[in-house]
TITORTI-317098 format. One record per residue: z, x, y of N, C-alpha, C in turn. Coordinates in steps of 0.2 Angstrom, whole numbers, padded with zeros to 4 digits, always signed. Atoms other than C-alpha are relative to their C-alpha. Example, Ala and Ser with C-alpha at 12.3 -4.5 7.8 and 13.67 -1.06 7.14 Angstrom:
! TITORTI-317098
+0000+0004-0006+0039+0062-0022+0000+0004+0006
-0001-0004-0006+0036+0068-0005+0003-0004+0005
***
This chain:
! TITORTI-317098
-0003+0004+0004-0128+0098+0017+0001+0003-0007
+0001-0002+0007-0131+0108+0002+0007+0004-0001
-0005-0004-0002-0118+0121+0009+0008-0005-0002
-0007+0006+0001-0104+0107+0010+0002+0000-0008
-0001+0002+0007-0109+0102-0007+0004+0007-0004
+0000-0006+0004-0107+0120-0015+0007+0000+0002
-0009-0002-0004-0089+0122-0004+0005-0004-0004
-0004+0005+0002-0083+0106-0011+0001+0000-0008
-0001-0001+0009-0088+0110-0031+0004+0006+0001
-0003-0008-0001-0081+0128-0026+0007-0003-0001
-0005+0000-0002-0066+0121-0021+0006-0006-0007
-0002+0004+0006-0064+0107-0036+0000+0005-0007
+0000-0006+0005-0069+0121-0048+0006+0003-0002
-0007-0008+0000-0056+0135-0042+0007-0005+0004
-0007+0004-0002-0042+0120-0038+0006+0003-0004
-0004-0005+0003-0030+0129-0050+0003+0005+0006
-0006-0006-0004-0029+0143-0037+0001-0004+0007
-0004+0004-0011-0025+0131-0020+0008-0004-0004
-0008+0002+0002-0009+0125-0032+0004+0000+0006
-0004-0001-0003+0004+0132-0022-0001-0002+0008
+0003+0004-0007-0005+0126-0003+0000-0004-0002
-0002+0010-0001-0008+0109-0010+0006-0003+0000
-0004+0005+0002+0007+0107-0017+0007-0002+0006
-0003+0000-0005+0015+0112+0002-0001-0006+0004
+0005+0005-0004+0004+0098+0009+0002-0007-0002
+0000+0007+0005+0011+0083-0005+0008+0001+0002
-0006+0002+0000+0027+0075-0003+0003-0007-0005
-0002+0007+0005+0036+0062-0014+0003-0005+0006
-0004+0002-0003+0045+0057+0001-0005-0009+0003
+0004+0007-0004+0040+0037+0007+0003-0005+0005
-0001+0002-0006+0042+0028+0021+0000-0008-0003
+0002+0006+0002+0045+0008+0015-0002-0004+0007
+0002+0004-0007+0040-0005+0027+0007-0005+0003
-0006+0000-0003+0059-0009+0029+0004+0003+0001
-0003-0001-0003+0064+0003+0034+0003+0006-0003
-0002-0003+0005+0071+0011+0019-0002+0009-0002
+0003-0007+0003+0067+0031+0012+0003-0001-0007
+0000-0001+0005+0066+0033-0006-0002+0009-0001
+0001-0007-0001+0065+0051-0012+0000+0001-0007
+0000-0002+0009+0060+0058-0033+0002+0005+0000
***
């Protein structure tokens, strides 16, 4: 567990350098429950 822990502050730490990966991963795009798509 200790391992996990240290990966996870590693990873909130140096989250600056995953910018570019997260930002591949995030979408604005939404799905409504009618049906509809919105888009920002």
């Amino acid at each position: 567990m200790v391992k996990f822990r240290k990966a996870i502050q590693n990873f909130f730490d140096n989250i600056a350098n995953f910018k570019a990966e997260l930002e591949t991963l995030l979408t604005l795009n939404f799905r409504l429950v009618n049906s509809q798509t919105i888009s920002f």
